[in-house]
C-alpha positions in Angstrom: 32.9 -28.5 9.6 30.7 -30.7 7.3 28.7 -31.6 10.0 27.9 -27.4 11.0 27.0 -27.4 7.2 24.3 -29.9 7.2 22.9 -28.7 10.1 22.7 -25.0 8.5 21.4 -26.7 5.6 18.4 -29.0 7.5 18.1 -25.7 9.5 16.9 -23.6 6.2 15.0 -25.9 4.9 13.0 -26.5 7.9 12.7 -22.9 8.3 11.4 -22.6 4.4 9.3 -25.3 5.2 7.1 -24.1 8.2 7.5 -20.4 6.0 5.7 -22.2 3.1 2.8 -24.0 4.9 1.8 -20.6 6.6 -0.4 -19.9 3.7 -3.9 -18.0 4.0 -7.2 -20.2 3.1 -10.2 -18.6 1.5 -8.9 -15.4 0.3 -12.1 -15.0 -1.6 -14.1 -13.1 1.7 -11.0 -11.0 2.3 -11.2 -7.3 1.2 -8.2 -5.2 0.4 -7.5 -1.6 -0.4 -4.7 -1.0 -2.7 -4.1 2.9 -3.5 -1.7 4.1 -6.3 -3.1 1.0 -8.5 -2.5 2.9 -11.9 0.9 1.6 -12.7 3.9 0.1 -11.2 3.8 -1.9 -7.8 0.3 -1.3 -7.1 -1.0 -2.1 -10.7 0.8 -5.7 -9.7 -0.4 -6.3 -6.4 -3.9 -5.7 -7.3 -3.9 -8.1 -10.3 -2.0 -10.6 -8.2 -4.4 -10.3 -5.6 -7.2 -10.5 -8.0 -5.8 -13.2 -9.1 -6.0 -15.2 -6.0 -8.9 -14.6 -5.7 -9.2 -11.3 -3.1 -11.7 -8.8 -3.7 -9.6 -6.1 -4.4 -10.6 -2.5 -4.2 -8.0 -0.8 -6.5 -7.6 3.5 -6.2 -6.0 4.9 -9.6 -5.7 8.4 -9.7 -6.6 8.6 -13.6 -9.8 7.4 -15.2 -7.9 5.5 -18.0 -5.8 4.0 -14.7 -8.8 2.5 -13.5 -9.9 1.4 -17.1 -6.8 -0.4 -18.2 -6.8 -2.1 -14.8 -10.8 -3.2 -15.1 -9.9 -4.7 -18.6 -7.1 -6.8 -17.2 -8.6 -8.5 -13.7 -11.8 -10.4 -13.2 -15.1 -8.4 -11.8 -14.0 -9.3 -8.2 -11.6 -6.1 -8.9 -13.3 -2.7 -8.2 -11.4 0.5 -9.0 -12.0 4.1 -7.8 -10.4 7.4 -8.4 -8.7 9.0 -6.1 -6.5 11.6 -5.4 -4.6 11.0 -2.0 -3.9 14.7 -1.7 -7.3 15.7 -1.5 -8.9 15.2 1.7 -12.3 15.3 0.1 -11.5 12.5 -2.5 -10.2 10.7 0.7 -13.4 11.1 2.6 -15.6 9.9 -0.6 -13.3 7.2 -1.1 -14.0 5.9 2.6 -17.6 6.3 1.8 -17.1 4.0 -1.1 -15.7 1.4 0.6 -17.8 1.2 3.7 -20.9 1.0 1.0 -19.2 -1.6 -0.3 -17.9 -3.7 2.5 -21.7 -3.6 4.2 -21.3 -6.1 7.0 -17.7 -7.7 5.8 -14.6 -6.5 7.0 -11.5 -4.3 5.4 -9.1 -7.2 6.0 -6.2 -5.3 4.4 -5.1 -1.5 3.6 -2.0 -1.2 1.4 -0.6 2.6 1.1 1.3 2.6 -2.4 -0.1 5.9 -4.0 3.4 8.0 -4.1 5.8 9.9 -6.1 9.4 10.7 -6.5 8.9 14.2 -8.3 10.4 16.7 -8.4 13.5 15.4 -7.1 16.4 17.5 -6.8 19.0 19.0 -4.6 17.4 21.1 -1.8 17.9 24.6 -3.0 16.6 23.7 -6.5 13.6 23.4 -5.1 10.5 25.5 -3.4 8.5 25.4 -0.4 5.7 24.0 -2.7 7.8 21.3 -4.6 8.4 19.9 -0.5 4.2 20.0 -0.2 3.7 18.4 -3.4 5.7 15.1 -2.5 4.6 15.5 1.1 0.6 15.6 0.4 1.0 12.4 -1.6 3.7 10.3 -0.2 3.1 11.3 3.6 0.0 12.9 4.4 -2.3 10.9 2.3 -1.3 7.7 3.5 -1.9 9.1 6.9 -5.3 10.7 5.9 -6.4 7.1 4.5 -5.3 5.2 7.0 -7.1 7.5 10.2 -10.6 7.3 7.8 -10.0 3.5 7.1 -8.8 2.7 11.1 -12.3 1.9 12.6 -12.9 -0.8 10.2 -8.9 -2.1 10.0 -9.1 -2.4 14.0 -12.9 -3.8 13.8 -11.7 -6.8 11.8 -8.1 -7.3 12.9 -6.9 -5.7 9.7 -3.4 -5.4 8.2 -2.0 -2.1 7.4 0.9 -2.1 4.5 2.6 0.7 4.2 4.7 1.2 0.7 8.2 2.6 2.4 11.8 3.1 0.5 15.1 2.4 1.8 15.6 6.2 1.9 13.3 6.2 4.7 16.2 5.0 7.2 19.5 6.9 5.1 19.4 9.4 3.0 21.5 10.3 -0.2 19.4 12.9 -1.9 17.5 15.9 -1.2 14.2 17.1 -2.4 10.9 15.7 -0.4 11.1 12.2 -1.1 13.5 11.1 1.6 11.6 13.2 4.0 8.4 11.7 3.3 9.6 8.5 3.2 11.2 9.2 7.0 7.7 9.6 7.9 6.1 7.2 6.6 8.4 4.7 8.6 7.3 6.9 11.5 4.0 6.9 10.9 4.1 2.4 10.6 6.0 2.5 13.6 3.3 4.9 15.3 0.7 2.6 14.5 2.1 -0.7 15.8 
């Protein structure tokens, strides 16, 4: 018995270990696109990432988003506006980060941009509150990952898409689980 213990315990450690000295050097040549960078888990990756010392290319979809955001991160951060619904923002936003990029690579995508409104049960709601959460959690993730795809599959690039656990079981109606559903559809599509 104490002997099934130590080995479980050597086992972890070793596996912690190995997890631990996989770490990436010179993060300070890698680009990444974060969208939904206003608040929340977005707002955190970036400034982590920033941190480390990525050149992060943060989407907000508000101007004062994009400010607060500038104000807290060093000048490797960049921000944009965009609004994922918006195919057009999409497109100039692709624009903006081939200009930037030049001859580097996108090393990293993240799709976070999303909400959760309105949420309610199904026959609360219209045929546009459905749209609404669909355009922003579903289709503009796929919109900026299909502009964004030359240059991912040019350098190798990693694709991260923001999902919820409501994307495999549901327990509420509204768009948001639906969206989510494809989203984990959409990753699984793409690997």
């Amino acid at each position: 018995m104490w002997l099934h213990l130590l080995v479980l315990v050597v086992i972890i450690f070793l596996y912690r270990w190995y997890r631990y000295s996989l770490t990436l050097e010179n993060l300070s040549d890698k680009y990444v696109l974060i969208t939904g960078c206003d608040s929340g888990f977005g707002n955190q990756l970036a400034k982590r990432l920033d941190e480390l010392g990525m050149r992060v290319l943060a989407t907000c979809l508000t101007e004062q988003g994009a400010d607060n955001l500038k104000k807290e991160t060093s000048s490797r951060l960049q921000t944009v506006i965009l609004d994922i619904a918006n195919t057009s923002s999409v497109h100039s936003v692709a624009t903006w980060v081939s200009n930037i990029l030049g001859e580097k690579d996108l090393w990293g995508l993240v799709n976070n941009a999303g909400t959760g409104m309105p949420g309610a049960p199904n026959e609360w709601l219209s045929r546009e509150d459905f749209a609404k959460v669909l355009n922003v959690n579903l289709l503009g993730p796929i919109d900026v990952t299909l502009k964004l795809l030359p240059l991912l599959r040019k350098s190798k690039g990693r694709i991260v898409n923001v999902s919820s656990i409501v994307g495999r079981v549901t327990f509420c109606g509204g768009g948001y689980c639906i969206s989510k559903f494809g989203v984990e559809a959409f990753s699984d599509s793409l690997r």
